[in-house]
C-alpha positions in Angstrom: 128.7 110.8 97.1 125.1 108.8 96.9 123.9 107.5 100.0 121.8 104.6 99.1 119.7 104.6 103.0 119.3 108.3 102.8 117.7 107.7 98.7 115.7 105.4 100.0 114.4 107.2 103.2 113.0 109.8 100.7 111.7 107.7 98.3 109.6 105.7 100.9 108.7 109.9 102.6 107.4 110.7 99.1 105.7 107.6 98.4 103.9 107.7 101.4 102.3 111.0 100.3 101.9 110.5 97.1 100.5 107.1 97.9 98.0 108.7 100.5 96.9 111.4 98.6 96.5 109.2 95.2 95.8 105.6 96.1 98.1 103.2 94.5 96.2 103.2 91.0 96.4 107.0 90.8 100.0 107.5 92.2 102.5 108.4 89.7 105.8 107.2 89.8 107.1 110.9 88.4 105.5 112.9 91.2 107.2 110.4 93.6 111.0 110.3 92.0 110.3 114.1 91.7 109.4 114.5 95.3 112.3 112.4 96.6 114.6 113.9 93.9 115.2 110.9 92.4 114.8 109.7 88.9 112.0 107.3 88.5 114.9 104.4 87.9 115.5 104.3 91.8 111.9 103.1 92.4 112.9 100.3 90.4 116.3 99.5 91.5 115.0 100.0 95.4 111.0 98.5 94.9 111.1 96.8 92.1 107.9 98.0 91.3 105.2 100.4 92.3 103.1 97.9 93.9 106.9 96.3 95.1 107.2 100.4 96.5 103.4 100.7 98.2 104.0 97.1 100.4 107.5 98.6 101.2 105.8 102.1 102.5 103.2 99.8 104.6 106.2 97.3 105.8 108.0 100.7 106.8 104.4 102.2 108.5 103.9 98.7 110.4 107.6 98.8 111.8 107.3 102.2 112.9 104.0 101.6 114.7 105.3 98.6 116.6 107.9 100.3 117.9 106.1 103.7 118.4 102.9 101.8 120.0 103.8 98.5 121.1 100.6 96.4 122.7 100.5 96.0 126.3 97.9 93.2 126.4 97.7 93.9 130.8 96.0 97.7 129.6 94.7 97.4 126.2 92.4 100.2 127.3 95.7 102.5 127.7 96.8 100.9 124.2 94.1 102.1 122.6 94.6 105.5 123.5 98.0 105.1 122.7 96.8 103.9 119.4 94.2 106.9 119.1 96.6 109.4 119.3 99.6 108.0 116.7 96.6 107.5 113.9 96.0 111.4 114.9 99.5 112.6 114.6 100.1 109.8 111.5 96.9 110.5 109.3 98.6 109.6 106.1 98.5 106.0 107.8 94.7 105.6 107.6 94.4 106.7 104.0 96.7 104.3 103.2 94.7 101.4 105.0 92.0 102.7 103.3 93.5 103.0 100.0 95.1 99.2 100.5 91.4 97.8 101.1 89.7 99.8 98.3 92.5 98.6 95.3 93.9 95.5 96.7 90.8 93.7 98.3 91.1 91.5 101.2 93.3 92.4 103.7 94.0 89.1 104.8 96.8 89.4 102.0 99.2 91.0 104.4 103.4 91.2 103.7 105.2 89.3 105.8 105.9 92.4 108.3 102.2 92.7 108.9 101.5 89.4 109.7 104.5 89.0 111.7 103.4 92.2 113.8 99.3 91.1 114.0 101.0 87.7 115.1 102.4 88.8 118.3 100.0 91.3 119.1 97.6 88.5 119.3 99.4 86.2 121.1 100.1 88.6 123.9 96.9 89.1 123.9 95.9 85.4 124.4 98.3 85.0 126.5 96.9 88.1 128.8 93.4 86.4 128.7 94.9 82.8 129.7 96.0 84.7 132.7 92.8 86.0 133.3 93.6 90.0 133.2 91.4 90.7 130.3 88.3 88.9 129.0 88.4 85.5 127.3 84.9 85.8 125.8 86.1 87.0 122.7 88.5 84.9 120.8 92.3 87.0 120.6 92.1 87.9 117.2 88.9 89.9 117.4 89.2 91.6 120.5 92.3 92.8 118.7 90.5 93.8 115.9 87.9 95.4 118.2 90.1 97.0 120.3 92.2 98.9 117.2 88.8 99.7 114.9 87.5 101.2 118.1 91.3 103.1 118.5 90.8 104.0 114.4 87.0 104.6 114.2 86.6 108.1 115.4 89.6 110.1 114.0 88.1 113.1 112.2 91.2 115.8 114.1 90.2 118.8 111.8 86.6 119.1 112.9 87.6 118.7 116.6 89.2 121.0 119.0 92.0 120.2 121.7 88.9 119.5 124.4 86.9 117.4 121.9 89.7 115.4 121.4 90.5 114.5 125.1 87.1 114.0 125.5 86.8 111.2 122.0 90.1 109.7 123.9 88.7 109.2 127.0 85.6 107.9 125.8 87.6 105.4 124.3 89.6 104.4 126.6 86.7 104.1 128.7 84.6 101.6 126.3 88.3 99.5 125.6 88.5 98.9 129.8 84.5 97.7 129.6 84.8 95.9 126.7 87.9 93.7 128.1 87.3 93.5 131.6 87.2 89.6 132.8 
């Protein structure tokens, strides 16, 4: 008996590698049925399209991270290690930023899902500043943006050990709590 959650749940897994490793322009739709065990007709029965596929496996990616990380706007310095550690243990999710800026341009052109998330996020964020915890020098949106480049910038795990790492994080953490302080 098909189970249409369960097809889909390994088409978005193997898109999301194949997507990652490949970039949207060089992943193939074959290496992704393949690697779900599909045929390549469920991509476009589920997606619509590959591009229809890629915003689904970044809609997926967004969901998980709000609800893996959510912001706490009262400690975005503990965020931000918070946010340090899941691009660590989610690496794939990186490449694929990186990929979505390289092919598709400006990443102002965000699905619904990722607006939706940036949206609160940045209004608990404002809201956090009106109330004087952290800073209000710096408009919502870009400490934000600050705070989750910062949380993005240094991720390099295979070079560093378990020490380096703790040492990056706390770093980190340390230049979040200066950089928001009121």
């Amino acid at each position: 008996m098909r189970n249409p959650e369960e097809t889909r749940r390994r088409l978005l897994e193997a898109a999301t590698a194949e997507f990652a490793a490949y970039g949207i322009a060089g992943a193939r739709v074959d290496r992704i049925a393949e690697g779900a065990g599909c045929n390549k007709q469920s991509i476009y029965g589920y997606f619509g399209s590959k591009d229809g596929l890629f915003e689904a496996v970044l809609d997926t990616i967004v969901a998980r991270a709000v609800s893996e990380v959510p912001v706490d706007s009262h400690d975005l310095a503990g965020y931000a290690g918070r946010v340090f550690d899941w691009y660590g243990d989610n690496p794939e999710v990186l490449r694929l930023w990186n990929w979505m800026q390289l092919e598709q341009g400006d990443p102002k052109q965000m699905s619904e899902a990722m607006l939706a998330a940036r949206t609160d996020k940045r209004e608990k964020v404002r809201a956090a500043q009106q109330a004087g915890v952290i800073t209000n020098a710096i408009p919502a949106e870009q400490l934000l943006g600050f705070v989750n480049r910062l949380a993005s910038t240094q991720i390099d795990y295979c070079s560093l050990d378990s020490c380096e790492r703790s040492a990056l994080r706390a770093s980190l953490v340390e230049a979040v709590r200066r950089l928001v302080a009121p």
